[in-house]
Structures are given as C-alpha cells and as structure tokens.
C-alpha distance (Angstrom), angle and dihedral (degrees) to the residues before:
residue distance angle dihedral
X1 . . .
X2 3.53 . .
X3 3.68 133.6 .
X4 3.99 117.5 -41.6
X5 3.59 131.2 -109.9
X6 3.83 90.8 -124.3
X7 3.98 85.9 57.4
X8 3.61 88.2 48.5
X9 3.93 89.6 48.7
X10 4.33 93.9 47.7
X11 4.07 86.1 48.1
X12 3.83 89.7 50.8
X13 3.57 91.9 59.3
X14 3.95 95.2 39.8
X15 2.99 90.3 51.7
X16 3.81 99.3 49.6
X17 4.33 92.6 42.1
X18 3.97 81.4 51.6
X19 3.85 115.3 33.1
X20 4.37 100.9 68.5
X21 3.71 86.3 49.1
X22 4.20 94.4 47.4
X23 3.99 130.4 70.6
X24 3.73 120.5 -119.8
X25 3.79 87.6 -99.6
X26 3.73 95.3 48.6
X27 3.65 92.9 45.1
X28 3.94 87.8 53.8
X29 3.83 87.6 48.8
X30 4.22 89.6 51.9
X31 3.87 88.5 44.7
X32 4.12 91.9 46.5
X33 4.09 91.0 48.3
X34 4.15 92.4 46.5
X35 4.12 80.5 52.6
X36 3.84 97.7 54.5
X37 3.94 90.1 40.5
X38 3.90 89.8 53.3
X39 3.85 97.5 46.0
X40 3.48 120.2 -169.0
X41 3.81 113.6 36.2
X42 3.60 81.9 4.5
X43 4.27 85.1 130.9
X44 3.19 107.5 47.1
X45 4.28 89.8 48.7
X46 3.14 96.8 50.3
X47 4.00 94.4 51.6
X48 3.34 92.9 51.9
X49 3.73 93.8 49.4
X50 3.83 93.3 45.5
X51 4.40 90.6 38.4
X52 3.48 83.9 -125.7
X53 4.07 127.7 128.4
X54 3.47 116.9 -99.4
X55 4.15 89.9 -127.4
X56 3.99 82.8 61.9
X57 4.02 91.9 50.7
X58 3.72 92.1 41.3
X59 3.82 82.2 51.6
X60 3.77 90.1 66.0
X61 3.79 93.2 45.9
X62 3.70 89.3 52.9
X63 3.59 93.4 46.6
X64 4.22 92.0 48.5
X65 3.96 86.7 45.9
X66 4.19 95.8 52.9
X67 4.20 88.0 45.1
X68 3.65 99.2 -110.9
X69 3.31 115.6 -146.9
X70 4.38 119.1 -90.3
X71 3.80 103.2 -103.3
X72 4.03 105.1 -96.7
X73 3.78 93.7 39.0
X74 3.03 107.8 77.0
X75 3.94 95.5 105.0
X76 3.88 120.1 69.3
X77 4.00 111.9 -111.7
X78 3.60 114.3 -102.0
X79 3.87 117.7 -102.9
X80 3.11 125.8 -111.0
X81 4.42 128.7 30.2
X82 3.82 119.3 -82.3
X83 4.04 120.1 -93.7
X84 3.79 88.8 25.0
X85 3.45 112.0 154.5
X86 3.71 99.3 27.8
C-alpha cells in the first residue's frame, strides 16, 4: 500500500518547522526516526518528501540503530575534578 499522501503532507511540514533550526546531522537523525516509525517504504517516502537520497535517510536509520552518540558527547570527560591540585 505504501505510505499515504496525507503522511507525506504532515512530514512536509515537519520537516519544514524543523529543518532551518537542525544541523545536517540532526536533520539526518529526524529523517532516520520518521523512517523507522513509518516501516515499510518508510525510506524511500521520506526521501522524496525531504529531496534527499534514500542512502542519506537510511544513513540516519543506521546511525539511530548503532546508538549514535547525543550531540555534545562525543568527547570522553576529562579525568580528574576541576581546581585539583591547588
């Protein structure tokens, strides 16, 4: 059957509200989680709807399913607490 017009139509506007404020990572993220919600055929409609390729929206569903890291995390904290050794 595929994924409706209508659903098509609400990620249009999600993804216009969203997209200015959101990084190119972050939007890939967005794009990946609509995918997984839609299941089947999910990819391809939400490329289309975004005019993105489907390799970058399966890029985001890759990148939710391996547990990419939260944006700001991706370096380890530093050891030790701060003022130590005053």
């Amino acid at each position: 059957m595929g994924v409706s017009q209508e659903t098509r139509d609400q990620l249009a506007v999600e993804f216009a509200v969203f997209f200015p404020h959101l990084d190119e990572r972050q939007r890939r993220l967005l794009m990946g989680a609509e995918a997984r919600i839609l299941g089947h055929g999910g990819i391809r409609a939400v490329a289309q709807t975004a005019e993105v390729s489907e390799t970058t929206v399966r890029k985001g569903v890759d990148e939710l399913e391996a547990g990419a890291e939260p944006l700001g995390r991706s370096a380890a904290p530093a050891a030790g607490a701060r003022g130590e050794g005053r």
